[in-house]
C-alpha positions, 0 to 999 in steps of 0.5 A: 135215822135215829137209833131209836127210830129204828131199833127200840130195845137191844134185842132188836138191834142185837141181830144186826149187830152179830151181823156186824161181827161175822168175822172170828178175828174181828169178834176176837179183837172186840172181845180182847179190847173189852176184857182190856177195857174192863181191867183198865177201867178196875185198875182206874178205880183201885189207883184213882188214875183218870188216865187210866180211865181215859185209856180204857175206852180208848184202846177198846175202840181202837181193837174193835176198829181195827177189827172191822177195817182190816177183817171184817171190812165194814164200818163200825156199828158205833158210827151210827148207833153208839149206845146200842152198840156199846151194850151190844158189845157187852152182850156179845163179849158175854156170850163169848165168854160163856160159850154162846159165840165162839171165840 
């Protein structure tokens, strides 16, 4: 099933994947990997740096998998549906930092 088939808008698929993200460590790890992300991704443009660029998505996957092989025990939400899962770990690292999810 494709990601559009089954879920049309992020709201829709932003259910499932809080879902996925039960388990505090593996919230904290994903939340962790995108704050790295994000810097990373600010040093890469202020030193022109396509490793940096490179790193950045690298080592953000690399927290949240280990999030969810060893706490949460479930496979990776990025498997089946890569791009809402991007922005749904955007939503979620925001809602995070403002308080609406616990870290």
């Amino acid at each position: 099933m494709s990601e559009a088939t089954r879920y049309r808008t992020l709201d829709e698929f932003y259910g499932f994947y809080l879902g996925e993200h039960r388990d505090r460590t593996c919230r904290r790890l994903h939340f962790i990997g995108t704050s790295l992300s994000l810097s990373l991704l600010l040093a890469a443009v202020a030193a022109r740096s396509g490793w940096l660029l490179l790193l950045a998505p690298l080592q953000a996957y690399a927290l949240a998998w280990i999030g969810h092989f060893f706490f949460e025990h479930n496979r990776p939400a990025t498997f089946t549906y890569p791009l809402l899962s991007l922005r749904g770990d955007w939503r979620m690292w925001w809602e995070i930092l403002t308080g609406k999810i616990p870290f």
